[in-house]
Residue, then its C-alpha position, 0 to 999 in steps of 0.5 A: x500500500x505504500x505504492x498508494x499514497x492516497x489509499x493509505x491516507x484513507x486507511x490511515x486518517x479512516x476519512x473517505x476520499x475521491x479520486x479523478x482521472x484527470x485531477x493534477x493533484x492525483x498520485x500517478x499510481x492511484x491514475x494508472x490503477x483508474x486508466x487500467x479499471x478504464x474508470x473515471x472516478x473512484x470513491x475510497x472508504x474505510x470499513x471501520x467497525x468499533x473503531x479499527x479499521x478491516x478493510x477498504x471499499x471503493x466504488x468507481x463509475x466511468x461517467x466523466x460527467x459524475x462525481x461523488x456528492x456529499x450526500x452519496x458519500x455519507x450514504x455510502x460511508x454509512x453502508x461501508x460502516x454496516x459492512x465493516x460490522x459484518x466483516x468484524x463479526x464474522x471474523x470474531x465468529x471464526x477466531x471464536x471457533x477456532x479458539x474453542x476448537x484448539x480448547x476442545x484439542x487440549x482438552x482431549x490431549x489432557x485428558x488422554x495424558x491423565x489416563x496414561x501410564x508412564x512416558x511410552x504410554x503417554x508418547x502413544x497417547x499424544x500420537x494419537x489424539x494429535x492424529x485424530x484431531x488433526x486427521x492424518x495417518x503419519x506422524x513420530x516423536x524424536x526425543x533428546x536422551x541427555x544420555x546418549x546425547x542423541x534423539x531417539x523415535x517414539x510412537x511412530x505411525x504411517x510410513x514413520x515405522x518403516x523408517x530404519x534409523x534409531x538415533x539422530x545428532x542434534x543439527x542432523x537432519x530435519x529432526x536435529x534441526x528443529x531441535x536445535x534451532x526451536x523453529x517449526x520447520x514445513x516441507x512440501x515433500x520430506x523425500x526431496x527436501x534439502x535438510x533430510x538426511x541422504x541414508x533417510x531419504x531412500x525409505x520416505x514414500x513420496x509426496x509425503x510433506x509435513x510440518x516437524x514442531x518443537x516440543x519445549x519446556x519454557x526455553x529449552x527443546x525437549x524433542x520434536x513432533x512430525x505431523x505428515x499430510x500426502x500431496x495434494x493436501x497440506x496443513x492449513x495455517x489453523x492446523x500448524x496453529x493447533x499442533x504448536x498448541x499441542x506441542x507446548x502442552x506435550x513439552x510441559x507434560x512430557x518433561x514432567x513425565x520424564x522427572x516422574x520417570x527420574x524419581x521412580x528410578x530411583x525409587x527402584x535404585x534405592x529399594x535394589x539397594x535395600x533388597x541387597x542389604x536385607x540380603x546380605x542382613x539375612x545370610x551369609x551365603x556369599x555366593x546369593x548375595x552376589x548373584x543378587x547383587x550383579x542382577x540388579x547391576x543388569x537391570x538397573x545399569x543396562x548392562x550386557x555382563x558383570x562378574x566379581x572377582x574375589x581378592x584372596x587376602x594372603x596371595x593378592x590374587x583375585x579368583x572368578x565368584x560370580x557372573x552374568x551375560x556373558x557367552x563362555x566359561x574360559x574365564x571363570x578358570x583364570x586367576x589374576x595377579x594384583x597388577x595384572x590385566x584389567x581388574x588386577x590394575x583396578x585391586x592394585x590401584x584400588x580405583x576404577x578403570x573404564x576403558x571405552x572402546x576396548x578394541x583398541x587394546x593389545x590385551x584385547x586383542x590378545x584374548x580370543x575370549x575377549x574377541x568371542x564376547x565381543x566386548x567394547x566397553x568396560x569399567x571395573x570398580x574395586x570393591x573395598x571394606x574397612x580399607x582393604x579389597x575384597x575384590x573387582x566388580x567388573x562391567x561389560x558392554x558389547x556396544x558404546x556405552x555413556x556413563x552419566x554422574x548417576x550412572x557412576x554413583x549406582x556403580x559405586x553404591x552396588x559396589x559398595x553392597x559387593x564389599x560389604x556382602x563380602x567382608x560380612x561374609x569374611x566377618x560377620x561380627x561387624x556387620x552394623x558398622x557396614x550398614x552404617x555405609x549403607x545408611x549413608x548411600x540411602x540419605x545420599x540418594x535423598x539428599x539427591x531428590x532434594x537437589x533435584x526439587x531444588x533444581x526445578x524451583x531455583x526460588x526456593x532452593x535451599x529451604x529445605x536444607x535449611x528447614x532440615x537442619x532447624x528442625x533437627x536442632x529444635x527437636x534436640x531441644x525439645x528432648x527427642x530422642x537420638x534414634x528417631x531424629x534420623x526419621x525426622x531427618x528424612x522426613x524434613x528432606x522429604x517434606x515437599x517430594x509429593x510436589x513433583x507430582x503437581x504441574x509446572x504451570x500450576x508450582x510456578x503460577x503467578x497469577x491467583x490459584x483456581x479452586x481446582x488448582x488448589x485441590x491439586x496442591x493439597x493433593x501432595x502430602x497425599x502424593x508422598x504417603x502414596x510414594x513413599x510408604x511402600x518403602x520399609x525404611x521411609x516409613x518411619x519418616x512419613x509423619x512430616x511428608x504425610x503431616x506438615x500441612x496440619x493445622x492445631x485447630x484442625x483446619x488443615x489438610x490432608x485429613x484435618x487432624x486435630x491437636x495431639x493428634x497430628x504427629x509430634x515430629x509434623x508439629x515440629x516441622x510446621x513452626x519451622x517451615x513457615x518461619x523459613x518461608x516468611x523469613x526468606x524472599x519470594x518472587x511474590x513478596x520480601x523477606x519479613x523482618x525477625x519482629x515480625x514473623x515472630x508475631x506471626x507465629x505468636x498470633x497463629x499459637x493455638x490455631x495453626x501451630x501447637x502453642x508449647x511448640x511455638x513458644x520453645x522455637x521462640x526461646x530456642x531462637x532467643x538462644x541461638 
């Protein structure tokens, strides 16, 4: 329109305007678009409705001898304006439906991921509601392993699961590309499209195009979505709209999905570590308790193979005592040397060896039972109690293998469990000093989902260590004893872990909490009863996850106890948490003054918190 000056006035200044053929005045364009029209005149009038401009009508007539009246002008302007109404209500009508179809999608994408299962579950899910709103037949999630450093497809259909390649590089075709750019791309056709890998191309049917989105959690890109249409359709600029819709929503659930995921490896690291404990507790048979042992160094490090190789104390020379996954028995037969070979350099060193790619070594070359396993990875950890080795765990893997902290850490703690089942079985009588190494690796692997609350709410970080270690001073002092502060140790470190549970959107909301969203929240010490009861040693812990939010005059939640009746230890740890919070800053509000949150806790004595517990946190505090 800047080609129009006079056009652009009208749009502009929202005045009509009369153009003539031979007015010396008129822009030469506006008279090369009349000559062309072979008019002599023309009426511009903005179509104005409540004030914002939709559009322009202009009326012509190629009578040389006419012009435009006043009055025709205001009868026409009048008309322009009931048209312009009709336009901006048909545009609302069709910006309405279409926002209430994307509500229905969302709709129908959440409710499918209420029902799901874990994150497999929930990838099927999303595949197929997006396809069935969006009615096409071919689609795939890639997804970014921080393991591998790779994206992986999942939940493939249509042509998507006759595709061959199982992982791809960030920046590597068009999957890579999207993920690391976080645009949406558009291809007419995948097969002839610049950015697809050339080993891909050959197994893409043609005239198959699409749209490839990103999957995001606020600013970083978890994955991506491929939709794909078959020529002559394409996506409308509504459908693209929609699937980026559905991306968003798939991004945040997908990642609370994965951190669910996290937590419940854990959970299953932790109860691998105490079934191995309660093993090692209830026999000393050595060799079960390592069969035990090297079955979960399988199924929870994914491994191919694992042995132990026993360390003779007088000959420092170490001998085959278990195994599993591997295809011969040749090596059950060699003893080593400390210093000699793998997992003796690993028992003289007394530190671990990982060697990533096997097949570079002369040794392994050397060893027709290397070459017959086919081993490329490897990494042996020295299994050592009160300062001596008792032995070699060692880790094989037929393939590359990335070892992640907590990968490493999991080794470390099933090797210590090796050291201890060995050393008990050498020594029984010390078996309490070994479980006290096992204690630590529990509160170790608490402390880490702490660290991993901490990480996904920066605004509190470091409430709960500091809630912790204040809540274990005041229950000192208020004479519990020795035994049981371990459990309320745990169970302040735990207080919050149902929360993991609750969205994102709903955790870190700025705005006021729905009714709905309210009951979610309140749904968390429900949560971590639910997740951590099935745990025999957290159970003793439950008390505060279970109780904190229990208010004296029974007002509070989740079973609305009232006075003695709420948990000593949760009666203790609810005076402290509101004194941390209200002493630290948010993002909604200062931190208070010392005078006044204690005037906050006097005033609340008798109805939120217990009155003889608030007065010895104030006397405890007067002291400190």
């Amino acid at each position: 329109l800047t080609d129009y000056p006079f056009t652009m006035n009208v749009l502009l200044q929202n005045e009509p305007y009369v153009i003539r053929l031979h007015d010396p005045e008129a822009d030469p364009a506006e008279i090369a678009v009349l000559e062309e029209l072979e008019v002599s005149c023309a009426l511009l009038l903005p179509l104005l409705a409540a004030g914002r401009t939709v559009g322009l009508a202009e009326l012509y007539t190629n009578d040389e001898t006419r012009s435009f009246s006043s009055e025709e002008i205001r009868l026409a302007q009048a008309l322009a304006d009931q048209a312009a109404i009709a336009i901006a209500n048909a545009q609302l009508y069709s910006e309405t439906r279409q926002r209430l179809s994307e509500l229905e999608a969302v709709n129908r994408v959440s409710k499918g991921f209420r029902t799901t299962q874990g994150l497999d579950d929930m990838l099927r899910t999303l595949m197929d509601e997006t396809m069935a709103i969006l009615g096409v037949e071919a689609g795939v999630i890639w997804l970014y392993d921080t393991l591998t450093q790779h994206l992986h497809p999942k939940a493939p259909h249509g042509w998507f699961a006759n595709i061959q390649e199982t992982e791809v590089r960030p920046g590597e075709g068009i999957a890579g590309q999207v993920f690391q750019s976080g645009e949406i791309y558009y291809a007419e056709a995948f097969a002839t499209d610049p950015h697809t890998r050339e080993t891909t191309r050959p197994q893409i049917p043609p005239q198959w195009g699409g749209i490839c989105a990103p999957l995001r959690v606020s600013q970083d890109v978890i994955g991506v979505l491929f939709i794909s249409v078959q020529a002559p359709r394409t996506l409308s600029e509504q459908e693209i709209h929609l699937l980026e819709t559905i991306s968003e929503i798939a991004g945040s659930a997908i990642h609370r999905a994965q951190l669910n995921g996290m937590i419940q490896h854990q959970l299953q690291r932790l109860l691998a570590l105490r079934t191995i404990d309660s093993a090692i507790s209830a026999s000393l048979d050595l060799r079960l308790t390592l069969d035990l042992l090297l079955d979960y160094v399988l199924s929870e490090l994914k491994v191919d193979a694992a042995c132990v190789q026993l360390a003779e104390p007088n000959t420092y020379q170490l001998q085959y005592a278990a195994g599993r996954g591997f295809y011969t028995t040749a090596f059950q037969q060699v003893i080593l040397s400390f210093g000699s070979g793998l997992a003796g350099r690993v028992a003289a060193d007394q530190a671990p060896i990982t060697i990533e790619n096997l097949t570079t070594l002369d040794l392994y070359r050397q060893s027709k039972f290397a070459q017959q396993e086919g081993f490329v990875f490897y990494t042996g950890v020295p299994l050592i109690a009160k300062g001596q080795v008792k032995g070699v765990l060692e880790i094989f893997q037929r393939s590359a293998l990335y070892a992640p902290p907590d990968w490493l850490d999991f080794l470390d703690a099933l090797a210590a469990q090796a050291a201890i089942a060995i050393d008990s079985a050498q020594l029984f009588a010390e078996l309490q000093r070994s479980n006290l190494e096992i204690t630590r690796a529990y509160d170790n692997t608490l402390e880490g989902w702490v660290r991993m609350l901490d990480m996904r709410d920066k605004e509190i970080e470091g409430h709960t260590q500091r809630v912790t270690e204040m809540t274990l001073d005041l229950a000192r002092a208020l004479g519990v004893p020795d035994q049981d502060l371990v459990h309320i140790r745990r169970g302040a470190l735990l207080h919050d872990i149902g929360k993991m549970a609750i969205p994102d959107s709903i955790l870190h909301k700025a705005e006021p909490l729905t009714d709905e969203e309210w009951r979610l929240i309140r749904q968390h010490p429900q949560i971590a009863y639910e997740m951590l009861s099935p745990i025999p040693f957290l159970r003793p812990a439950l008390d505060i996850p279970y109780c904190h939010h229990e208010k004296w005059d029974g007002t509070g939640y989740p079973r609305h106890l009232r006075g003695p009746m709420i948990p000593f230890a949760a009666r203790i740890f609810s005076v402290v948490d509101v004194w941390d919070a209200l002493a630290h800053t948010r993002s909604y509000r200062e931190a208070w003054p010392f005078d006044q949150v204690r005037a906050y806790l006097q005033e609340h004595s008798g109805t939120h918190f217990d009155p003889q517990i608030v007065k010895a946190f104030l006397e405890f505090l007067a002291h400190a």
